[in-house]
N, C-alpha and C positions, 0 to 999 in steps of 0.2 A: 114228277117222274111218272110216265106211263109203263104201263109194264103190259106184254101182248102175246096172244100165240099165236105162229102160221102153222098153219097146217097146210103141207106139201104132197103133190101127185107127183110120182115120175114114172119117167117110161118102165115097161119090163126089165125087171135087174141093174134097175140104176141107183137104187136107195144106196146099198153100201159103200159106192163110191161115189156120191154128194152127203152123205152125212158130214165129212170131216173138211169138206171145204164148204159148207154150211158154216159149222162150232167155228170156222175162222174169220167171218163173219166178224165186225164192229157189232156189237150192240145185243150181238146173240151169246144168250147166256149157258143156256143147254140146246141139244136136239137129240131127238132120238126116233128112231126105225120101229115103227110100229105096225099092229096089223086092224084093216079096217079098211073105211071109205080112201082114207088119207096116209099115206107112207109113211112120213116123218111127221112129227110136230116139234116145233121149234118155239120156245123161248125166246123174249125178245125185253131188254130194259132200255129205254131210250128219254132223251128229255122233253120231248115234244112227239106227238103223236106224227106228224111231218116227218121224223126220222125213222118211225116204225113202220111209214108208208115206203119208204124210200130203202129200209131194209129188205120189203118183199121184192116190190119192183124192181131198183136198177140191181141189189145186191143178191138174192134168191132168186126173181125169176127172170135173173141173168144169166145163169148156171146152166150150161145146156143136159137137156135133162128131166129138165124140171120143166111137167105140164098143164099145172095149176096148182095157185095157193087159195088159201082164204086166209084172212086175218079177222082174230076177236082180241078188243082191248079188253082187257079187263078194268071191271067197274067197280072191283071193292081195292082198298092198299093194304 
């Protein structure tokens, strides 16, 4: 099991309406509206790292909206 965070940019005033089409999302387990470099950070449990990649890409920053992610796996379980 890998488990991962994205951390999400989006345009001005866009967070609160891609939060909840984020959380519906496959494979994302929380997200939430934060303040900082990064808007949202988003939880991510998947079974291969391939599907955590494929969560930012086709799934998050397919969202219009949204102007950049980063993703960190994390490396303790």
């Amino acid at each position: 099991m890998v488990h991962a965070f994205i951390m999400v940019k989006t345009g001005a005033g866009e967070s609160e309406q891609l939060v909840a089409p984020i959380r519906d999302l496959e494979r994302v387990g929380e997200a939430h509206i934060v303040a900082g470099a990064y808007d949202l950070i988003v939880e991510v449990d998947a079974e291969e790292v391939y599907d955590v990649l494929k969560t930012a890409s086709s799934g998050i920053q397919g969202l219009q909206g949204v102007t950049d992610t980063k993703t960190y796996i994390s490396l303790d379980s």
